[in-house]
N, C-alpha and C positions, 0 to 999 in steps of 0.2 A: 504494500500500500504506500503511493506516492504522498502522500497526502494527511491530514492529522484526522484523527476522527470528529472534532468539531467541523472540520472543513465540510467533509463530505456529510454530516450527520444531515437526513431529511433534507438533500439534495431534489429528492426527485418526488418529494411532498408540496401538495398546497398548503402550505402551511400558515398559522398566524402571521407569522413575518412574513411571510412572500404579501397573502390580501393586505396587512397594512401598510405595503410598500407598494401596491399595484393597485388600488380601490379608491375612493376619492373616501376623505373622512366621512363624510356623511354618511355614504354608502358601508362603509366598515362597519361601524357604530351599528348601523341599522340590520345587518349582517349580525355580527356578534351577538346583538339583544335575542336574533333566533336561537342561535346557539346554548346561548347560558340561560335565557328565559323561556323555552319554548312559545316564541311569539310566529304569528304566522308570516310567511315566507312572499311579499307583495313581486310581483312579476317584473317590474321596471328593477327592482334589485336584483333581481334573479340574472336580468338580461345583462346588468352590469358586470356581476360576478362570474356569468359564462363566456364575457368578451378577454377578460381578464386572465382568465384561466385556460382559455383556447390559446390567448395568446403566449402565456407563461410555458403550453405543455409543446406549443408547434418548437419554441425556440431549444427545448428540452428533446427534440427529432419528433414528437408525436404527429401523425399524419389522422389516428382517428382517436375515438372512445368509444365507451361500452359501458357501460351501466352492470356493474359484479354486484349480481346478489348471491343469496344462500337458500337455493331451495333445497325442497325436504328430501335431495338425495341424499343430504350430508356433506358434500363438497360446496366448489361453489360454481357459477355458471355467467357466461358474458358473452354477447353479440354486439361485434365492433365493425361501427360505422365510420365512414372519412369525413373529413372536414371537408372536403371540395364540394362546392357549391359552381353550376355554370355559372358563369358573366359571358358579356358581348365579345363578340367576333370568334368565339370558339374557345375561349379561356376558361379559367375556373381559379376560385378565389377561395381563399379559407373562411367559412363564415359557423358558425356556435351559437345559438340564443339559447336564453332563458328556458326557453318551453322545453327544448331539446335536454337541456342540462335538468330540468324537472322532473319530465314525465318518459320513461318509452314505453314500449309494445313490443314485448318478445309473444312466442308463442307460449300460450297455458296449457298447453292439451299434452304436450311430450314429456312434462314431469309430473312424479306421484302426487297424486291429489286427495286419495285416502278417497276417490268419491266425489268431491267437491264440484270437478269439474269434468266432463264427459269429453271424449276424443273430436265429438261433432263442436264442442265448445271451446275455439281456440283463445280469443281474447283474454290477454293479463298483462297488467301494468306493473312498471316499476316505479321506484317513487325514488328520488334523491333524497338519502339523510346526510344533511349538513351538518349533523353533531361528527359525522366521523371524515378524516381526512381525506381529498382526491390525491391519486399521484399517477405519474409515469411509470413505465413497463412497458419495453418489448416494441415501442413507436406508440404505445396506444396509452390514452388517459385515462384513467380507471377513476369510476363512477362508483361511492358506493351507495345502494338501496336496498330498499323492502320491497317484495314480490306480491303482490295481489290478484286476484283475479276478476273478471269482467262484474261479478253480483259485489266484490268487496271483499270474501271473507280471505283470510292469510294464506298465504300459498308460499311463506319462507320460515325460517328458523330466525330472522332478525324482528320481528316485527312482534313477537310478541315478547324480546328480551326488551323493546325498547319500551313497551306498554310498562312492563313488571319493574324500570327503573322511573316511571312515572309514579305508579303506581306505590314504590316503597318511598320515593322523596315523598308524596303528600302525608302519608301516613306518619315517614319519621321527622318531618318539621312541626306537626302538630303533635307528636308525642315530646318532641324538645323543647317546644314552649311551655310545658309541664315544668321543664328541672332552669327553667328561666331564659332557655336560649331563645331571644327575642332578635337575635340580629340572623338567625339561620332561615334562609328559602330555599336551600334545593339541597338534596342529602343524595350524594351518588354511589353506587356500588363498584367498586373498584374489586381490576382482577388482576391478577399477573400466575400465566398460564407455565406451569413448568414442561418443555416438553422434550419424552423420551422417545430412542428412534434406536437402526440399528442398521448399521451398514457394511455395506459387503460386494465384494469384487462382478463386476457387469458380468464379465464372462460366463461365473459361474451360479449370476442371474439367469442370463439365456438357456442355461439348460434346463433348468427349473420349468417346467410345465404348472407347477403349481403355484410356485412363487409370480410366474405371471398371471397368472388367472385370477389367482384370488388371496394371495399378496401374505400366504401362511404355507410351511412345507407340510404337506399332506403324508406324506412320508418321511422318514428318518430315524435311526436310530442314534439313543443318545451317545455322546463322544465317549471316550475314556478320560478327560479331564472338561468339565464343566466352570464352574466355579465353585466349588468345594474348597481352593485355598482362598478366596477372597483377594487375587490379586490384581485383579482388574480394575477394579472400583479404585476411584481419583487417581489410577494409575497415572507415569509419563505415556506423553500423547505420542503414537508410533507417527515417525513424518507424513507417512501419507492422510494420517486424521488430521495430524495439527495443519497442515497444509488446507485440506477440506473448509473446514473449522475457523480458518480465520479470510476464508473466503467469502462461507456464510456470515459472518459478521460482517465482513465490509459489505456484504449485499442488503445484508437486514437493514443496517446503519442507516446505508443511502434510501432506505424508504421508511426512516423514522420508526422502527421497531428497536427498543431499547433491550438488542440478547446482552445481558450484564453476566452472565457465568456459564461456563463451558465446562464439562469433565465428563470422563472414563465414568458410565454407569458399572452393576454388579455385573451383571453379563456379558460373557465374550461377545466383543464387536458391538456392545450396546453402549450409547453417549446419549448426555443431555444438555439442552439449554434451555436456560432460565431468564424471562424477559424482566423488566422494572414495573412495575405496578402501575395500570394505568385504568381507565371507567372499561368498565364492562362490555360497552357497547362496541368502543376501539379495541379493545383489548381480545374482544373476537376476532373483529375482523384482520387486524394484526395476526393472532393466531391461526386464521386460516391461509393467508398470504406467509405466514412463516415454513406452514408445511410445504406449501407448492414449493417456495424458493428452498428447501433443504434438498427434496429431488430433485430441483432442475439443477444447482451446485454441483449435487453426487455427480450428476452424470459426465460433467465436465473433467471429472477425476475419476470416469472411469469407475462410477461406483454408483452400488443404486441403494437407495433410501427406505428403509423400510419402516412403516407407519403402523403397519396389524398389533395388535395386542398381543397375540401370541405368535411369532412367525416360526418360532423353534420350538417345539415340543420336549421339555426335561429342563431348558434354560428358564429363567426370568422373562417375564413379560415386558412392554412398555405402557408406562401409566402416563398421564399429565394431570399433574395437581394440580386443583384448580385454589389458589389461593385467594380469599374473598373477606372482605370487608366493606366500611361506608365511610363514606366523606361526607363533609360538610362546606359547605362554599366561603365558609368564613376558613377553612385549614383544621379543623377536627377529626381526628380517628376514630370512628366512635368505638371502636374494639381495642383501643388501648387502654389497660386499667390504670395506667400511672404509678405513680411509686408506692402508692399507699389504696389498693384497691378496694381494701374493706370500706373507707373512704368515697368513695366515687362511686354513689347510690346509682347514675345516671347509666355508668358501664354495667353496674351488677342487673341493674333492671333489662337493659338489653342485651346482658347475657343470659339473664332469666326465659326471656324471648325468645330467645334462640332453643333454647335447651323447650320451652316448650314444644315450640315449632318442630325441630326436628323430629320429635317423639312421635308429635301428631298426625306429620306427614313425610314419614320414614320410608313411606312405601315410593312415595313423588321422586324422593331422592334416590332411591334405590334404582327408578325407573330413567330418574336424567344420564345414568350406567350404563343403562341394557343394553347390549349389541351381541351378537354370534360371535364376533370375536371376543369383547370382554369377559363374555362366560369362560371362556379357557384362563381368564389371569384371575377374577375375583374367588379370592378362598384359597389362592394355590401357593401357599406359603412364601408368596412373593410382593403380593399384594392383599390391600386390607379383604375383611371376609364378606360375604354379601349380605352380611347382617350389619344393619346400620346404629353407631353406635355414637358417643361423644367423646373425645380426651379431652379433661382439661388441666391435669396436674394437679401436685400436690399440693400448692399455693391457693390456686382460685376454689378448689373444691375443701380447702379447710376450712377458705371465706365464707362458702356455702353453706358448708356446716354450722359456723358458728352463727349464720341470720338466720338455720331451721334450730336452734337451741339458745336465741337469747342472749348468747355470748359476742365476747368480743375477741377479735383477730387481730392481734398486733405484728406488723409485719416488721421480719428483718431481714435489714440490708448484710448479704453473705458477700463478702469476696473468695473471689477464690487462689487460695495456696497451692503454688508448683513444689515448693519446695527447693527449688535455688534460688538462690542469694542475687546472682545477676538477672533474672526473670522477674517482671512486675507482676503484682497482684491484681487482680482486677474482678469486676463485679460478676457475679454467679446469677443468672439467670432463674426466675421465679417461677418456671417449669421445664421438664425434659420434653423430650420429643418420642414423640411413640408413632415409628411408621408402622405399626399394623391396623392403626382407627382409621376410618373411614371418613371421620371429622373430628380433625385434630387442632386446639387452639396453640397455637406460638407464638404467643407474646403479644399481638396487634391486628390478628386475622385467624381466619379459620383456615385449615388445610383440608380441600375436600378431595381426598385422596383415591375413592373409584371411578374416575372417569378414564374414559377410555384412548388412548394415546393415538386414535384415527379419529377421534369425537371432535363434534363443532360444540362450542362450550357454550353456546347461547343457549339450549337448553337447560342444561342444570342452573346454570345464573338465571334463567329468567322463572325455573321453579322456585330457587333459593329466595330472589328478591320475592314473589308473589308471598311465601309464606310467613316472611319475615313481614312485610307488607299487612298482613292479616292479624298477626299475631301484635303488632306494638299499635292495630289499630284496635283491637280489645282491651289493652292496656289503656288506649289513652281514656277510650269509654269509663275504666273500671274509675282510673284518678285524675279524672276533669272536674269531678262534680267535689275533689279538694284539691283542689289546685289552688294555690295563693292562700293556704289557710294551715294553720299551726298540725293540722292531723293528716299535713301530707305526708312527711317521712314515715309517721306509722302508719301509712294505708300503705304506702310504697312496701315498704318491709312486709307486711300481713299478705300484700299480695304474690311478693317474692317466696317464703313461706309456704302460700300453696299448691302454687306452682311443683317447687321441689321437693312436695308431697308428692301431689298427683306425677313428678315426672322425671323423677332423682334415677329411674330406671333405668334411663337413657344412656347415663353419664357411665363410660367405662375405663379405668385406666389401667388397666392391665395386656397379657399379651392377648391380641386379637386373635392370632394363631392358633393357639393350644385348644385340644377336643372341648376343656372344663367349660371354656367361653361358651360353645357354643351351646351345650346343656343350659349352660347357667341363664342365655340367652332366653332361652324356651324358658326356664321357668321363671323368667322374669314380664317374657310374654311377647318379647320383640320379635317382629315377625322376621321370617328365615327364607326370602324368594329367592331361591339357589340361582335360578336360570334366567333366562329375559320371558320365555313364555312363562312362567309363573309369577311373574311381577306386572307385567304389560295391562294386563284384563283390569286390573286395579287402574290403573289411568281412568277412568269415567267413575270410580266409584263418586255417591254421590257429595260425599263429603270434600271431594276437590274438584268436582261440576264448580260446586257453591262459592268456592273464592275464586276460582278461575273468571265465573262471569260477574262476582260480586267488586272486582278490578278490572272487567272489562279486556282481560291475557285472552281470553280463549272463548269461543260460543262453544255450546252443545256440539254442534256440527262440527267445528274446528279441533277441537279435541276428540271426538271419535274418529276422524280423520287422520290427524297423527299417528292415534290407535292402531289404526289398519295399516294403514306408511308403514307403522315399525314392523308391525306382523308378518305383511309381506314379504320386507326386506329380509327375515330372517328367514323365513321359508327358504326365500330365492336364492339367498347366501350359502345355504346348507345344500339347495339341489346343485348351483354351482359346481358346490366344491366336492360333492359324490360325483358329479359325473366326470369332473376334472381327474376326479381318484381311480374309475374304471378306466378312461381311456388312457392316464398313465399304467394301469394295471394290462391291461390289455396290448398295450404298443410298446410299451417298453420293460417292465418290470417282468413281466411273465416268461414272454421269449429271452428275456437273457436269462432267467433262470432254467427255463429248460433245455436252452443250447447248452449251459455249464453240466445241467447233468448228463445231460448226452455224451459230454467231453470225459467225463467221469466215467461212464459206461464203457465208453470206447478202452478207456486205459486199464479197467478193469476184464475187459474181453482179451487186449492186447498182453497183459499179467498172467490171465490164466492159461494163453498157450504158450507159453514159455513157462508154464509148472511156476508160476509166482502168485501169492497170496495177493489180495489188494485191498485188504480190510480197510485202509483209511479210506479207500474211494469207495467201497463200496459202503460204509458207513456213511460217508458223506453225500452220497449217490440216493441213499435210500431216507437220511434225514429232511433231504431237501426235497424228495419225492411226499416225502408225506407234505410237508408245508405248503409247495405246490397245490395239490389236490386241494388244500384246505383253504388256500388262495383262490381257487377257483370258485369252488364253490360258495364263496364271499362277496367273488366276482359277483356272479349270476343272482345272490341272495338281494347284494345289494341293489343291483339295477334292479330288481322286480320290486324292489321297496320303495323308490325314487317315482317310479311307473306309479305306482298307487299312492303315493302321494300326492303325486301332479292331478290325480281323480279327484282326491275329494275339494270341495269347492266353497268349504266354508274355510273361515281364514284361521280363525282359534286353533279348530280343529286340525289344520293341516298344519299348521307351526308346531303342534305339541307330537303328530307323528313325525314330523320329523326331527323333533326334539328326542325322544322317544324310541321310535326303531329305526330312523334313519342313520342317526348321528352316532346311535348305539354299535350300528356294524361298519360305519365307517371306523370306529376305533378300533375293533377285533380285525379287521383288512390289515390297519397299521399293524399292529401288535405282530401279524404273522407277518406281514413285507421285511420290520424292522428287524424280527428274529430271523429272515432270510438275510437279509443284508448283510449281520453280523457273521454269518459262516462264507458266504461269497466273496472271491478274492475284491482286492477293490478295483483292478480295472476291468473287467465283469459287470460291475454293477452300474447301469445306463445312468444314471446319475449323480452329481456332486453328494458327499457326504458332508455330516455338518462338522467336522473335523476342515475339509478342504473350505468350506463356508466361513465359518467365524474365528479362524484362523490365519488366515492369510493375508489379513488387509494390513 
């Protein structure tokens, strides 16, 4: 990098500095007031700020844009138009308005719609949100918006995260004027997404049949050295990552994503980057633009980027934390308890909130998780368990205690002792870290730690704000009617209290791991939705209908639409990846095992006319014959399973077969494939093993 990282930092962003240096004040002012007060969007500003930004993006090389939304495939999606407009004598001139910069019209009929919208019903609009930054890429200006369709209802993953950050500022500025905050108007949700990936040599991508198809090895036997010693983690970075790696930085950089830490995950070949904390709404869309640019990077290096949850079967998964908290427009954390928390009635009360909420709707959270691929990392000793749970240490949960018993908590300040003389002491932190909870507090935010490391985070943030949303708006109900009156702090307290009556169940700080949890779970009554089809059907229960439309997130219709979206999707993931699994099973896996024993045969016919024994081949001859046969008839069991699946035609119903008996004989195929692989020499065996895989980069 020629260049310093302020220089290039959000180079190729619309950024506040570029509009205040490129918009007439009036027009900024008038601009900004949308932004920070959601005030509506007049069209003569509109036309200003599209003349402005055509012109910032043409001199940037952009020739067109495209309006990047986030429809409910889960990725994201853009149709890029050019600037060239005819003029006289046969010319053409660059021209951008407002309307164009506001509204488009992609087609609605070609994405999942759960229903919404029928194939004869093309019309859906996009909508520009000006809360999140435009920038360059690739020649083209990137637009971001929300997806709609022609009747109105949401047809994206952004639109109802942006609802659910309305939705909790109204709720927590009027719950703050409670504890006196009178200068506070808008209370935002702040994320900073951690994200894990796992990369590995193109080459021996392109053999993978199943690593293309559907972005998990379908097969494989585990290596002889895993990570068993732990030496991968914050390992030295091998040149060809660190090389990778500060690629992707200067690329993030230039399009204003703050990746602030890099390192060596537990798993061979697996790395993470962690961005800086930013609103929820960017903080998506930034995360979805981070994953594109880590594959297109890899590929430059000759490397491809893997995003699945599970892409190695025996290794570690990749997770993304979803770190989350609230702001205040005045500079407040509201999730930081300060030095003296038992003190800071305002943090305990909307830690009280939380810990209700999550209890209440543990199933929502569970469900902002569920993916076919997630189900292979949540519970597997590598990630938290799919039982949703709380940490909050040993600090904030003695505070707890001491407001459910009357008592008082006096906090002290520990530093902490190395033990040499030339080493400083320094302060000890007021809780540990426990990565096996599922929601974990540290220090100033919660760690929502089962989302899925291919997941768009706008959904669990926009469950998370809805709920929180609900819950401090019950709160303000219960202590408005003493508000400004000497029996507020004891209503505050009495209602803290009940709370961690009714919901102290939640709160777990122990190993998430161990069998005891999960007993101890059951008998504390937290629900245990192992899979995504055991948690999904729960999405419409009617007790999250009622906050969904009671904040205006979700209609009736839009949320059983989701419902079916996901059901689908998993269905379709699973037949995918069976049928991916027979025709590797078929075309390659099979015939080289049988030519090898053939080969075996042969030398064993050639042994015995020469009066020579050939016990090892014909032992190996006859092991591999039985596996075969058992292969086969796996073959055939499976595809007729896949067949009757694709029949039935209700959605529940066919997600749970092939949850069920699909995905059941998809793992017994493995089992026997990977028990063949391990006796099969290895150039024999038609594809890369994960020794050759996560090894060699």
């Amino acid at each position: 990098m020629n260049r310093s990282v302020p220089e290039i930092f959000a180079e190729n962003v619309f950024s506040d500095e570029v509009m205040k240096s490129r918009l007439p004040k009036n027009v900024y002012k008038t601009f900004m007031n949308t932004v920070q007060n959601g005030r509506q969007l007049d069209m003569t500003t509109a036309d200003f700020v599209a003349n402005a930004m055509k012109e910032w993006a043409v001199e940037k090389g952009a020739t067109h844009y495209t309006h990047w939304f986030q429809p409910l495939t889960g990725s994201t999606a853009e149709k890029h138009d050019s600037f060239i407009t005819p003029a006289s004598k046969g010319m053409a001139i660059m021209e951008f308005s407002g309307k164009s910069l506001v509204k488009g019209e992609p087609d609605a009929s070609s994405f999942p719609s759960g229903g919404l919208r029928q194939t004869s019903s093309a019309r859906g609009y996009t909508a520009w949100d000006p809360t999140s930054y435009c920038f360059v890429k690739e020649g083209s200006l990137y637009i971001p918006t929300v997806f709609l369709s022609y009747t109105g209802e949401t047809l994206d993953k952004k639109t109802p995260l942006l609802r659910s950050m309305d939705a909790l500022s109204s709720s927590a500025v009027k719950f703050l004027k409670l504890f006196g905050n009178e200068n506070v108007t808008r209370v935002t949700s702040t994320v900073g997404a951690e994200q894990e990936y796992f990369l590995i040599d193109k080459g021996m991508y392109d053999k993978r049949k199943d690593l293309i198809l559907t972005g998990r090895t379908l097969f494989g036997a585990k290596p002889p050295k895993g990570q068993e010693l732990d030496d991968q983690y914050f390992a030295n970075l091998r040149p060809r990552i660190a090389g990778y790696m500060a690629d992707l930085d200067e690329e993030l950089w230039k399009l204003g994503i703050y990746s602030k830490t890099k390192h060596n995950e537990v798993a061979p070949a697996q790395h993470e980057m962690a961005p800086i904390f930013t609103t929820s709404n960017l903080g998506t869309d930034q995360n979805e633009l981070a994953m594109e640019v880590m594959e297109k990077v890899a590929l430059k290096h000759n490397l491809v980027c893997l995003l699945h949850e599970k892409p190695f079967e025996g290794v570690n998964g990749s997770g993304k934390h979803n770190n989350w908290s609230m702001a205040t427009n005045d500079g407040q954390n509201l999730l930081d308890p300060g030095d003296t928390p038992m003190e800071n009635l305002q943090f305990l009360t909307i830690l009280c909130a939380l810990i209700k909420g999550i209890d209440e709707y543990a199933d929502l959270m569970r469900i902002s998780a569920s993916s076919a691929g997630n189900d292979h990392r949540l519970g597997a000793d590598e990630a938290p368990p799919a039982i949703v749970s709380m940490f909050l240490g040993e600090e904030l949960d003695a505070v707890l205690k001491a407001i459910e018993e009357d008592s008082v908590y006096k906090t002290e300040t520990r530093a902490f002792e190395i033990g040499v003389n030339a080493l400083p002491s320094f302060p000890k932190d007021s809780t540990d870290r426990n990565r096996t909870s599922p929601f974990a507090f540290t220090g100033n935010r919660f760690e929502f730690r089962m989302v899925g490391s291919s997941d768009n985070i706008a959904c669990p943030n926009a469950l998370l704000n809805t709920i929180v949303a609900e819950e401090l708006s019950q709160f303000t109900e219960i202590l408005e009617p003493f508000s400004h009156t000497e029996q507020f702090e004891s209503e505050v307290k009495k209602l803290m209290k009940n709370v961690l009556r009714d919901h102290r169940r939640i709160i777990f700080n122990g190993d998430g791991y161990s069998a005891e949890w999960v007993e101890e779970a059951e008998r504390r009554g937290l629900p245990n939705y192992s899979s995504t089809v055991d948690s999904l059907p729960h999405y419409t229960d009617e007790k999250n209908l009622r906050i969904f439309k009671k904040f205006g997130i979700y209609t009736e219709n839009e949320l059983k639409a989701r419902q079916e979206v996901l059901l689908e999707k998993y269905s379709k993931t699973i037949r995918i990846e069976a049928r991916t699994m027979i025709q590797m099973a078929r075309k390659q896996l099979l015939p080289a095992t049988l030519d090898y024993i053939h080969k075996l045969c042969e030398a064993v016919a050639v042994k015995k006319q020469i009066g020579i024994l050939a016990k090892v081949e014909q032992a190996m001859a006859e092991k591999l014959t039985d596996l075969t046969e058992a292969f086969y008839v796996s073959i055939e069991k499976l595809e007729s399973l896949v067949n009757q699946a694709c029949e039935i035609k209700e959605i529940l119903p066919q997600a749970r077969f092939f949850h069920d008996e699909v995905l059941t004989e998809m793992e017994r195929m493995r089992t026997i494939s990977d028990t063949t692989e391990r006796i099969m020499p290895s150039d024999k065996w038609p594809i890369p093993d994960y020794s050759a895989m996560i090894y060699n980069v």
